[in-house]
Every structure is written in C-alpha cells, then in structure tokens.
C-alpha positions as a Markdown table, in Angstrom:
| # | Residue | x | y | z |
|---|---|---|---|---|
| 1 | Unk | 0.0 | 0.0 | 0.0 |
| 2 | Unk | 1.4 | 3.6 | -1.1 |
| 3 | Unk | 0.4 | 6.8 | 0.0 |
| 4 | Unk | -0.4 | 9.8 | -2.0 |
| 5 | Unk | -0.9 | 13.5 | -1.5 |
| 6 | Unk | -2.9 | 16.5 | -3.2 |
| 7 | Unk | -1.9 | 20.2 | -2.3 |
| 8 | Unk | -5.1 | 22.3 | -2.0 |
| 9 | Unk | -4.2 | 26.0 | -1.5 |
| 10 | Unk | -6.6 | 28.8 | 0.5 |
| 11 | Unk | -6.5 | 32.4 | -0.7 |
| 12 | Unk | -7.2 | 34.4 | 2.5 |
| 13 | Unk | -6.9 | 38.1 | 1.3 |
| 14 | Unk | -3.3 | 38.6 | 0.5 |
| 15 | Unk | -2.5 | 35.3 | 2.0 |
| 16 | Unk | -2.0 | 31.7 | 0.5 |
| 17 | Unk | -2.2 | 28.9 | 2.9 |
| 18 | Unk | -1.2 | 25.2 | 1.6 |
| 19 | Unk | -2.5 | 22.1 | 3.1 |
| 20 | Unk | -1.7 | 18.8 | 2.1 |
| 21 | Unk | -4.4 | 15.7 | 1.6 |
| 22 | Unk | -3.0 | 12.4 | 2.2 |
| 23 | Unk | -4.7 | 9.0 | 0.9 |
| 24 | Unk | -3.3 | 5.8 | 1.0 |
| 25 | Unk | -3.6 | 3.6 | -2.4 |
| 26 | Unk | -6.6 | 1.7 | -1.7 |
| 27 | Unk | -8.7 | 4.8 | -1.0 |
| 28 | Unk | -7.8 | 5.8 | -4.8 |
| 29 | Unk | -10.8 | 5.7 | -6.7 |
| 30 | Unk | -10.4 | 6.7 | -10.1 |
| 31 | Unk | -12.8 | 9.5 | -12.1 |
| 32 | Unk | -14.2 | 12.0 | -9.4 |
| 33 | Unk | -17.5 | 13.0 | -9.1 |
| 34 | Unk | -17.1 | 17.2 | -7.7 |
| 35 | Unk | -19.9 | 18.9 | -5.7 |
| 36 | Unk | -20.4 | 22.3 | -6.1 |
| 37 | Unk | -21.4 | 24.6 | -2.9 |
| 38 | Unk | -23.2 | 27.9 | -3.4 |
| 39 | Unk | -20.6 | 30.4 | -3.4 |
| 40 | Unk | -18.8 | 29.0 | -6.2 |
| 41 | Unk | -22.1 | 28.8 | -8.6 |
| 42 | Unk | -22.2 | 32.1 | -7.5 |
| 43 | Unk | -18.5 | 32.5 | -8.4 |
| 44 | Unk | -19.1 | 30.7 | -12.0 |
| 45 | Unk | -21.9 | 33.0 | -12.8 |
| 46 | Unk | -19.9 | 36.2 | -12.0 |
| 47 | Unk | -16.4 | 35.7 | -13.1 |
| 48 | Unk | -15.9 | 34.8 | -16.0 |
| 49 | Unk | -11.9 | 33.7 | -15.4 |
| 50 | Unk | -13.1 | 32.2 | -12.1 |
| 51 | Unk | -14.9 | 29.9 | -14.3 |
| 52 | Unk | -13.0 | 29.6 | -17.0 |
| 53 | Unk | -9.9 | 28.3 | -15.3 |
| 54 | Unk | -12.1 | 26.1 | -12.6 |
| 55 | Unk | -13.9 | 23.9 | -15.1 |
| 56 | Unk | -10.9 | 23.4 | -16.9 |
| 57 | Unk | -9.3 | 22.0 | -14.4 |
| 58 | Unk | -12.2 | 19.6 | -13.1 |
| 59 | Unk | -12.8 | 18.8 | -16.6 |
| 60 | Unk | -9.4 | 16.5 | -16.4 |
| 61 | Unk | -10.3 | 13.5 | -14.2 |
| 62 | Unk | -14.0 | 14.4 | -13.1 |
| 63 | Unk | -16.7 | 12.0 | -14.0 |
| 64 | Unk | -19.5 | 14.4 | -13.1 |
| 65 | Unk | -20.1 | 17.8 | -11.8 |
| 66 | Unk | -23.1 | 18.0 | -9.1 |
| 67 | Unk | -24.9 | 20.5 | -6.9 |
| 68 | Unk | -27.6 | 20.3 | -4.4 |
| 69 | Unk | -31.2 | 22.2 | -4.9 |
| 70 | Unk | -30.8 | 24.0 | -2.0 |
| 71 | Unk | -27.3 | 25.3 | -2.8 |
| 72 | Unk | -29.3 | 26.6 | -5.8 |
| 73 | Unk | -32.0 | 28.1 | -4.1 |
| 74 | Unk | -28.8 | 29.6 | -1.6 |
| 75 | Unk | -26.5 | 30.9 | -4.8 |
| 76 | Unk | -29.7 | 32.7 | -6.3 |
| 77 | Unk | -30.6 | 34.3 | -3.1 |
| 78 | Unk | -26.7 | 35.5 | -2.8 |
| 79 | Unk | -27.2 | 36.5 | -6.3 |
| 80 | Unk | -30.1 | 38.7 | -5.4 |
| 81 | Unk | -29.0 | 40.3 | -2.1 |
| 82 | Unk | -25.7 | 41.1 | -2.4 |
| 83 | Unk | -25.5 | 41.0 | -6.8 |
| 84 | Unk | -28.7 | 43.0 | -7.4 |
| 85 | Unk | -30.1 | 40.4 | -9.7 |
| 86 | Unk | -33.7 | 40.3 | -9.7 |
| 87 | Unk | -35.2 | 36.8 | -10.0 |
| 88 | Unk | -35.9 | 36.1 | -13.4 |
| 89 | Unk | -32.0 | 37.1 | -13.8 |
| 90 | Unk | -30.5 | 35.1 | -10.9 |
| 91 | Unk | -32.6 | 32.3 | -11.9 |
| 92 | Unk | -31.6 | 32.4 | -15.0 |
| 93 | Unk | -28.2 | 32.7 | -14.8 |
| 94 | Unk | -28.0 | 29.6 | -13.0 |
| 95 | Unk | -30.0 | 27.3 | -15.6 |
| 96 | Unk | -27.2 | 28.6 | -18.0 |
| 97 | Unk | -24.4 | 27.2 | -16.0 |
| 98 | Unk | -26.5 | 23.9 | -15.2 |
| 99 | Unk | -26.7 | 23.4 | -19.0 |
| 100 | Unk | -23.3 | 24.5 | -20.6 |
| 101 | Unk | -21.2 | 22.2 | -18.1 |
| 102 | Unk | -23.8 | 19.7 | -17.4 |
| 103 | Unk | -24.0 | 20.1 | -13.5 |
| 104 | Unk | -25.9 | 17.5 | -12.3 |
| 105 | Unk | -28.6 | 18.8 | -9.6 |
| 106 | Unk | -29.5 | 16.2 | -6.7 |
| 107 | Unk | -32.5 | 16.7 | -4.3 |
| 108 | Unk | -31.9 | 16.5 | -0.9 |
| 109 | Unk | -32.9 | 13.2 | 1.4 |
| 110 | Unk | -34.2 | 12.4 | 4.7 |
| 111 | Unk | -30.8 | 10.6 | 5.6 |
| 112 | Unk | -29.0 | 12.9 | 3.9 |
| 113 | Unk | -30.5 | 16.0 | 6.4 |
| 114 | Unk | -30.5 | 13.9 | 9.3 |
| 115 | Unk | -26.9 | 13.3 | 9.1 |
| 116 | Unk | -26.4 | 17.0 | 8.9 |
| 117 | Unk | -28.5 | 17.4 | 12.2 |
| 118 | Unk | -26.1 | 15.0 | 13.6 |
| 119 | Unk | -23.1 | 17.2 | 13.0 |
| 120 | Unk | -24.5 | 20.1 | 13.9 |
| 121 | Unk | -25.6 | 19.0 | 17.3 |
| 122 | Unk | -22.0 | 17.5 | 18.0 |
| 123 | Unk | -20.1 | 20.9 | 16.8 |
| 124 | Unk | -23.4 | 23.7 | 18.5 |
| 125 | Unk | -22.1 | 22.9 | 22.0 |
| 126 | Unk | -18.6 | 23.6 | 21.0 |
| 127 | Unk | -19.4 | 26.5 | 18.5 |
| 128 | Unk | -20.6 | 30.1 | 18.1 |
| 129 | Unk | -22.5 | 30.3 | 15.5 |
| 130 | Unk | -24.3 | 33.8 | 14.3 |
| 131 | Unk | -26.7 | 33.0 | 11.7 |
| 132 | Unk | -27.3 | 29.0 | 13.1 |
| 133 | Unk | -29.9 | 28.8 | 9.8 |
| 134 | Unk | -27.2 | 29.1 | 7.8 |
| 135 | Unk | -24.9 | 26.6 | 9.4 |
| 136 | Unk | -27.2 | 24.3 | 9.4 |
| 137 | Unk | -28.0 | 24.4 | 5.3 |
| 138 | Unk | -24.0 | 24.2 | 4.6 |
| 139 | Unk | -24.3 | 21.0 | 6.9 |
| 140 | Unk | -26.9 | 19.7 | 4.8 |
| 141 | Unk | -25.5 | 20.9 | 1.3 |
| 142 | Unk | -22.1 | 18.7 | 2.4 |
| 143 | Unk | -23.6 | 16.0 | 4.0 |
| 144 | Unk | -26.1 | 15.2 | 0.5 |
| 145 | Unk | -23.5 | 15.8 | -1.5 |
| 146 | Unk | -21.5 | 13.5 | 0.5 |
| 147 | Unk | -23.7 | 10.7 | 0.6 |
| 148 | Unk | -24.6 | 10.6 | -2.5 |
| 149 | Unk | -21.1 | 9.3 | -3.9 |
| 150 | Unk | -17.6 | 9.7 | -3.7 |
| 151 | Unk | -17.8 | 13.3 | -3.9 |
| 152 | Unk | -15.2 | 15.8 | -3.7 |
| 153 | Unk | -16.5 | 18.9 | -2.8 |
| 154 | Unk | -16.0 | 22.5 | -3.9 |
| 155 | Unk | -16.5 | 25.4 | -0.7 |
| 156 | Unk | -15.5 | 28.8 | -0.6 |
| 157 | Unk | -13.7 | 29.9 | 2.5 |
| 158 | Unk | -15.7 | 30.1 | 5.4 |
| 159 | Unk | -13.7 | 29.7 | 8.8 |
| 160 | Unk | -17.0 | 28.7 | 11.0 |
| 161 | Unk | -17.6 | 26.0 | 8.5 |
| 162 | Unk | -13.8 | 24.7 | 8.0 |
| 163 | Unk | -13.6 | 24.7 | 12.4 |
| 164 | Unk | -16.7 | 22.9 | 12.2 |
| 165 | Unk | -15.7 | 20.2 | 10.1 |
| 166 | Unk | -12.3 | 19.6 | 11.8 |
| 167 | Unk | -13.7 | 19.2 | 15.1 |
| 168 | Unk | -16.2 | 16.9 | 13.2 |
| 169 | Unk | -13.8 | 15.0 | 12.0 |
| 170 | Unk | -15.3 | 13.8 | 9.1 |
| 171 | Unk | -13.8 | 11.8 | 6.0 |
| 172 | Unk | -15.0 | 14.5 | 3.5 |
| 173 | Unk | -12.6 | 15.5 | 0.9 |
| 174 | Unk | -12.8 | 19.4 | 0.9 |
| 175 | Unk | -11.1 | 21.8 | -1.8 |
| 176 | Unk | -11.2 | 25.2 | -0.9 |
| 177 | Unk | -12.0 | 27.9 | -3.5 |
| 178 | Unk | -10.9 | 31.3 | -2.8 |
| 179 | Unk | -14.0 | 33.4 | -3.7 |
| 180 | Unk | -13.5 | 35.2 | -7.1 |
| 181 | Unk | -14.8 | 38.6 | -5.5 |
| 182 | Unk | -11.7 | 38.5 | -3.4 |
| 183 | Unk | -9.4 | 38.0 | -6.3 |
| 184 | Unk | -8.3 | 39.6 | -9.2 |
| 185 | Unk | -7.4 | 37.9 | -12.7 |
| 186 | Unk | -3.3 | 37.3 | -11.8 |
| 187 | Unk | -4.3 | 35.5 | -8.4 |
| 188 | Unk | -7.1 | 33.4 | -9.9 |
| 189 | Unk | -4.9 | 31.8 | -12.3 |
| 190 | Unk | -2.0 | 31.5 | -9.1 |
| 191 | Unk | -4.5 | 30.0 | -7.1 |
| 192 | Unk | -5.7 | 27.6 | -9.8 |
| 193 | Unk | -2.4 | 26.3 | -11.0 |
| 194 | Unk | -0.9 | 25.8 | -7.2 |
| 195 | Unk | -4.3 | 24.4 | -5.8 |
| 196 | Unk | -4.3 | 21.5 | -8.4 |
| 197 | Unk | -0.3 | 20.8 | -9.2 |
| 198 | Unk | 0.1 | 17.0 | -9.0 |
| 199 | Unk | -3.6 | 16.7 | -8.8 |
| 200 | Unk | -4.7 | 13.3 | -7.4 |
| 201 | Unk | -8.0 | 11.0 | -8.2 |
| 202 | Unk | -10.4 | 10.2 | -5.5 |
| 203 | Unk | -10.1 | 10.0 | -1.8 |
| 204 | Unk | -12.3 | 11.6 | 0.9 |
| 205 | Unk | -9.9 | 12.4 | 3.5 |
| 206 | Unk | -10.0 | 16.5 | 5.2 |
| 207 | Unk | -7.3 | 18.2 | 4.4 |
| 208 | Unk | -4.3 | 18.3 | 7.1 |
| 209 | Unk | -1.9 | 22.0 | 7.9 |
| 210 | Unk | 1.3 | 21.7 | 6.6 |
C-alpha cells in the first residue's frame, strides 16, 4: 500500500495557505464526481476567469459535476442580495451554468439532512455560530453531497464551516476555493495552478496544515 498527496491551497486576502491531503492507495478511486457549494455557482456565474480556469481544471479526471437544490436556491438568493439580480435574472443565470457544463442537480434526502442534524448537534455545543440557519443548510449541502457518492466537494472559505468540520472529523474531501470577488485575474490563475499541481484522483480524507 502507497500513500499519496494533493496540495489544496486557501487564498485568504493577500494570504495563500497550503494544506496537504494524504490517501493511501486503496482509498484511490479513479474519475471523481465534484460537488459544487453555493458560493462558487455564484462565483461561476460572475467571473468569467473564475470559471474559466475552474472547469478546466475539473474537466481533467472528473466523472460528473453536481450540486444540491438548495445550494441553488442559496446561490440565487446571494445573487439577489448582495449581486442585485432580480429573479428572473438570478434564476436564469443559474439554468445557463447547469446546462453549458452539465451540472448534475441532486434533491436533498431524509438521511441525507439527518446526518447534517447530527453534526451540527456535535459541533453547536462547541461552537458560536451567528446565523445558526445558515450553518445548518451548509451541513446539509455537504452532508447530501456527501452521501450521495464519492464526492469531492467545492466550498468557498468560510472559517466557522472549516472549524466545524475539523472538530467533526469527518472523511470529507474538501477543496477550498478562494471566492473570485476576493481575487483579481493574476491571483485566480496563481490560485488555480498551485491548488491542483500534482492533482490526485479520488479519496475523501479533510485536508491536514502543513
């Protein structure tokens, strides 16, 4: 048995952090399946070099691309609030990304939210959380997403959400996507090309500091 490591790299204003993903050979599972959350629809909507270079890269390897409906209904609400889109727009603008890359869009389960009720009471004890709503829905855009294969999935940074899975502990491979709003054109395409150099297949392990 060998083991293998990813490099997945968090933009953090002017900041890069790199973390390293380690997965032994038997956890290696060939074409992965990547889960979108709703910041980055969000992200491949508005930025046009944010997408660009992102499906590119999970073009190479990827067997699907797939998204929750409640991570739509999230990204369109973001896309309203805070991107003055009016419905027709936001609503719009996501059934153009659905179709042009094919992202697949999964309905939420029963088990699926129930396993997100399950982290959340473990982490609410240990936690301060100011929108608890909003918690809660991330919980159950990851855990669906998660059960529904092996799924690597696509966040932006969000440091209540990245304590929460640590402390969680769970076996959920996690890239982190520097939101595009944060970053201009040069550190879109630094981010991209050190986040997936020597880019591995498979595997669900959190990532580990370096």
């Amino acid at each position: 048995m060998h083991q293998f490591g990813s490099t997945v790299v968090k933009q953090s204003g002017n900041d890069v952090f790199t973390y390293k993903i380690n997965r032994t050979s038997d956890e290696l599972l060939g074409d992965e399946i990547i889960g979108l959350d709703a910041n980055v629809l969000v992200d491949i909507v508005e930025s046009g070099e944010f997408k660009k270079d992102l499906i590119e890269e999970v073009r190479i390897g990827t067997l699907a691309l797939v998204t929750t409906s409640v991570a739509l209904g999230e990204a369109r609400s973001v896309l309203i609030k805070k991107r003055n889109y009016d419905f027709d727009k936001a609503t719009n603008s996501l059934s153009v990304i659905l179709k042009e890359f094919n992202i697949k869009k999964i309905e939420h389960t029963a088990s699926g939210n129930l396993l997100a009720f399950e982290w959340f009471d473990k982490v609410k004890e240990r936690m301060y959380f100011k929108k608890f709503n909003t918690v809660l829905n991330d919980f159950k855009i990851i855990a669906n997403l998660y059960l529904n294969a092996k799924i690597t999935i696509f966040m932006t940074e969000d440091q209540n959400l990245e304590k929460a899975m640590t402390l969680l502990k769970n076996p959920v491979h996690v890239r982190i996507v520097g939101e595009a709003s944060h970053l201009n054109e040069f550190q879109i395409k630094r981010f991209f090309k050190q986040s997936f150099k020597g880019k591995s297949k498979g595997g669900r392990k959190y990532w580990k500091r370096r």
